[in-house]
SETORVEX-765037 format. One record per atom (N, C-alpha, C): residue in one letter; x, y, z. Coordinates in steps of 0.05 Angstrom, whole numbers, plus 5000, padded with zeros to 4 digits. Example, Ala and Ser with C-alpha at 12.3 -4.5 7.8 and 13.67 -1.06 7.14 Angstrom:
2
a526448865156 a524649105156 a526449345156 s525749555142 s527349795143 s525850015157 
***
This chain:
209
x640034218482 x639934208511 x637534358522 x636334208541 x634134298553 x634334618567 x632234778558 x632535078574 x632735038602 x634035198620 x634535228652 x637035058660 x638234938643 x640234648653 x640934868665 x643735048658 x645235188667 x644735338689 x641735448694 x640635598717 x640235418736 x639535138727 x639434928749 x641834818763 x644034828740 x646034718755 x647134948777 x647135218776 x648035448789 x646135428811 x644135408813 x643835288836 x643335158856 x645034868848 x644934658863 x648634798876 x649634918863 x652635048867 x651935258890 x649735348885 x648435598910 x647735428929 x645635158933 x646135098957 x648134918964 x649434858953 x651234798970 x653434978982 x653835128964 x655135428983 x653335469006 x651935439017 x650435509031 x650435239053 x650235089050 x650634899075 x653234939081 x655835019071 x657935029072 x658735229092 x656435479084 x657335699103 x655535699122 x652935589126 x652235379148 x653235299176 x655735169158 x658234999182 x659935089190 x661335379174 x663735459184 x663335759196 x665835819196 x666036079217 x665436389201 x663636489214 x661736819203 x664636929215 x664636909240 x667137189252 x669237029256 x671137209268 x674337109282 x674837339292 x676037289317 x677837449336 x680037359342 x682437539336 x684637359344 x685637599372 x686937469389 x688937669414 x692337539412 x693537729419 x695837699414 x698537849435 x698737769457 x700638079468 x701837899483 x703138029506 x703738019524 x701737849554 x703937759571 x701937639596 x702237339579 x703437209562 x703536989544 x699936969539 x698837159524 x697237129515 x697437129481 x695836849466 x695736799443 x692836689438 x690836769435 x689436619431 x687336669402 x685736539395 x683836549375 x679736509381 x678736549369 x675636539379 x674736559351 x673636369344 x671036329328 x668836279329 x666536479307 x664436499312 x662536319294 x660436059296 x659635969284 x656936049284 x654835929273 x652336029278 x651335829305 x651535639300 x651035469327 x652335479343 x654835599349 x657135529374 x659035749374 x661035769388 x663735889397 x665635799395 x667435819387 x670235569394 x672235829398 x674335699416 x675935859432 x678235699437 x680735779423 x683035609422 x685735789431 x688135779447 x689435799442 x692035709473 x693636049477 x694436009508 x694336209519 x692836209543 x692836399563 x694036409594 x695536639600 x697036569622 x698636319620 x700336249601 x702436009602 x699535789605 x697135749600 x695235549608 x694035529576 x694235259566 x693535249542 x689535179546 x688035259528 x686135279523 x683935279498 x681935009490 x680634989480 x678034889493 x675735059471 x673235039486 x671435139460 x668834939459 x666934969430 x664435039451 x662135169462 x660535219473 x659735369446 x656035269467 x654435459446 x652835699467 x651635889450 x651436129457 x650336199488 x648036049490 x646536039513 x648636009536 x650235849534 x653135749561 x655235959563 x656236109537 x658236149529 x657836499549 x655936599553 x655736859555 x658237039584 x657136809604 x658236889631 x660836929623 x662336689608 x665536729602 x666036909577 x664236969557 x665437279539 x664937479550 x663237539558 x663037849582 x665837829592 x667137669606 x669337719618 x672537669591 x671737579570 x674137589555 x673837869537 x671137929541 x671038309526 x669338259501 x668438029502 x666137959477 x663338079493 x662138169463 x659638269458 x658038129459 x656738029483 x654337809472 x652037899468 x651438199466 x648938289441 x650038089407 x652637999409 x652837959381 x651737689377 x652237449404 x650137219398 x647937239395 x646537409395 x643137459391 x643337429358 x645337609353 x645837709319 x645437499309 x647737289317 x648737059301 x646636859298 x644636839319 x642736659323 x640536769302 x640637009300 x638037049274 x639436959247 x642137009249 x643037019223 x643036689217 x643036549244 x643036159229 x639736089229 x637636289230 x635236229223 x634536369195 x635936569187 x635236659159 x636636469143 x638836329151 x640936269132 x639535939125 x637835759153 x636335629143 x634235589122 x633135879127 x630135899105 x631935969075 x634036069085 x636036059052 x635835779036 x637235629056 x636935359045 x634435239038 x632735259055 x630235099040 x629335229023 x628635459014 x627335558997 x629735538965 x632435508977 x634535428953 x633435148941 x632135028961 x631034718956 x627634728943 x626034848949 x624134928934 x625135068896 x625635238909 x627635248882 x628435118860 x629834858865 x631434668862 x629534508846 x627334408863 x624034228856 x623334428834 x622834648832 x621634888808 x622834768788 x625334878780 x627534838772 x628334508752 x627934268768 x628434118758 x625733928751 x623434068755 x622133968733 x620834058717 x622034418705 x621634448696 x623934378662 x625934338677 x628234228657 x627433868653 x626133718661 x625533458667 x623633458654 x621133718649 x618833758634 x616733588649 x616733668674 x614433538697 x613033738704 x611033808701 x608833918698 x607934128693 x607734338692 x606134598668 x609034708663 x609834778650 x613334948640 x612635168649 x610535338642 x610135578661 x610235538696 x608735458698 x608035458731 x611235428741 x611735238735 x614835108740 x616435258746 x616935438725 x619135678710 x619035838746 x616735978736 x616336188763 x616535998789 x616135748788 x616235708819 x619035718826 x620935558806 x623235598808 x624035908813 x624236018794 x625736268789 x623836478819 x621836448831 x621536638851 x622936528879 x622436198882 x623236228903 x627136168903 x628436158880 x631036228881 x631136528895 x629536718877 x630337008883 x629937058920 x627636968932 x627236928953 x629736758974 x631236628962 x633236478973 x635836708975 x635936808952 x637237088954 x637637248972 x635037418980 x634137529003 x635037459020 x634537149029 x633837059061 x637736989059 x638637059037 x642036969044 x643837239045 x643037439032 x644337629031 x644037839055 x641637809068 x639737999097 x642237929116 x643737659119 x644537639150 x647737679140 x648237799121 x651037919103 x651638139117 x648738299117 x649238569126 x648138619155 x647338429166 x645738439190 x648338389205 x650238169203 x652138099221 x654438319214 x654238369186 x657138639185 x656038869205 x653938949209 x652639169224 x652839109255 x654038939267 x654838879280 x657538919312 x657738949328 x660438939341 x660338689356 x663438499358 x663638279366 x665138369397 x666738629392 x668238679420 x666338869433 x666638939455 x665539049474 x667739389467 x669639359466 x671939539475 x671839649448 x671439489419 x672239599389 x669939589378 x669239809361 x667339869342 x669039719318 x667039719296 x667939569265 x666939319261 x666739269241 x667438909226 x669438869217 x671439049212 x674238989213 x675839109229 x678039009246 x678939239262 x682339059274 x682839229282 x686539149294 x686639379311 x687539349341 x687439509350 x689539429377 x691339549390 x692939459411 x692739719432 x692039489456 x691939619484 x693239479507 x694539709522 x696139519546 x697739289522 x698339289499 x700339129489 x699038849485 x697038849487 x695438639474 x693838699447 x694838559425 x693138689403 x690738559401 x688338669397 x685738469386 x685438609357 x684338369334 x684038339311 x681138249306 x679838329290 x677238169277 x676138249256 x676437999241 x674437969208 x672937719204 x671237749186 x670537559181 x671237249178 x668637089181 x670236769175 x670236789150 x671036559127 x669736419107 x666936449101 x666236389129 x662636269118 x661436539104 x662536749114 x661337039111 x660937119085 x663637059076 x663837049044 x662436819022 x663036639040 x661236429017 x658636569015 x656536789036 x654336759040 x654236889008 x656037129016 x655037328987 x655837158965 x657336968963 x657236828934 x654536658933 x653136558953 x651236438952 x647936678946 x649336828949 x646537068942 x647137148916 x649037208909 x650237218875 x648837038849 x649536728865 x648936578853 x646036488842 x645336558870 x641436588875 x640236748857 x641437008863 x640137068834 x640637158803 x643537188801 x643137048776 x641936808763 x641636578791 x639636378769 x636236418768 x636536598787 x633136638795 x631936818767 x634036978761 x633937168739 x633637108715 x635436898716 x635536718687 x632436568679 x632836428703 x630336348695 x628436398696 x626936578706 x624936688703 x625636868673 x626936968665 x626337018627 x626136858608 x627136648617 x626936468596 x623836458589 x624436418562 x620836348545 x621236018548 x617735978552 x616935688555 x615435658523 x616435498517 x615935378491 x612035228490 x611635318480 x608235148467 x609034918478 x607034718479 x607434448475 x606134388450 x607434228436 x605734198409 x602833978412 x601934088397 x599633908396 x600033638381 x598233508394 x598333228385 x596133108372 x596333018341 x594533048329 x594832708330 x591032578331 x591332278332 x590932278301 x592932068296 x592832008271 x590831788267 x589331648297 x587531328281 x585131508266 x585031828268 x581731898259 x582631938230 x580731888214 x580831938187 x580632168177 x581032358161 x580732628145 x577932648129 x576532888140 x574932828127 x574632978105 x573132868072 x573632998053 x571933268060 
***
């Protein structure tokens, strides 16, 4: 078996963890009390979604950040934290492409398309670089507050008999499996040894005595 298969296949498994957490939800807020309040709020990198019932009045709504502001100021959301989220869906892009640069390194140097050195490192730096640009908005968005009223990235807290809750989405977690992944393959392959190419001896020339 060709050297890098295994670093190659890990990550094509990294980006796609990564478009995955792309699409789904970094935060969640849930409310819960009294006043027939039940509702939920998710945070995507492109949008808001806001589901549940308030005041006996049932309610769903997906807005993105720029719209959404006037109405979270008044539900007790932090909209310093859409600023957050919006850097974090521009690092999390250059994640992806550079997982895709990567990817090109990577598969020809297992395909044996053009210098095995050059290859090796193009792959294996800009995986590690994919790393970076996935693991930065891990800790950028945990550093974070989503409520106005609560400090934390995790928190439960009840006032006036309304409890508010918030942790992360999914996507949050896939990120760090996707930075995991990044570089252990970035790692991998950049140690691997590139083999000589053998030389090729023409056999039409004759030997000379």
């Amino acid at each position: 078996m060709r050297k890098g298969v295994v670093a190659f296949g890990g990550m094509i498994a990294a980006l796609v963890v990564l478009v995955v957490a792309f699409m789904g939800p970094w935060y969640a807020m849930n409310v819960s009390g009294s006043f027939g309040i039940n509702g939920h709020v998710s945070f995507y990198l492109t949008r808001m979604e806001a589901s549940g019932t308030f005041g006996n009045q049932d309610l769903s709504v997906s807005v993105g950040y720029a719209d959404a502001k006037q109405d979270a100021q008044t539900a007790g959301v932090n909209t310093d934290s859409f600023t957050v989220i919006e850097n974090a869906m521009y690092l999390t892009f250059f994640a992806i492409i550079f997982s895709i640069l990567a990817l090109i390194g990577m598969a020809a140097f297992v395909f044996q398309s053009g210098t095995p050195r050059i290859m090796k490192y193009f792959g294996g730096v800009f995986a590690l670089l994919a790393f970076v640009l996935a693991i930065i908005p891990v800790f950028y968005v945990m550093n974070t507050n989503f409520s106005e009223e609560i400090s934390g990235f995790w928190f439960s807290q009840t006032i006036l008999g309304v409890t508010v809750a918030g942790n992360p989405g999914y996507a949050w977690y896939l990120m760090i499996v996707a930075a995991v992944l990044a570089v252990i393959c970035g790692v991998a392959f950049l140690v691997k040894k590139t083999t000589p190419e053998p030389v090729k001896v023409d056999s039409s020339t004759p030997l000379e005595e």
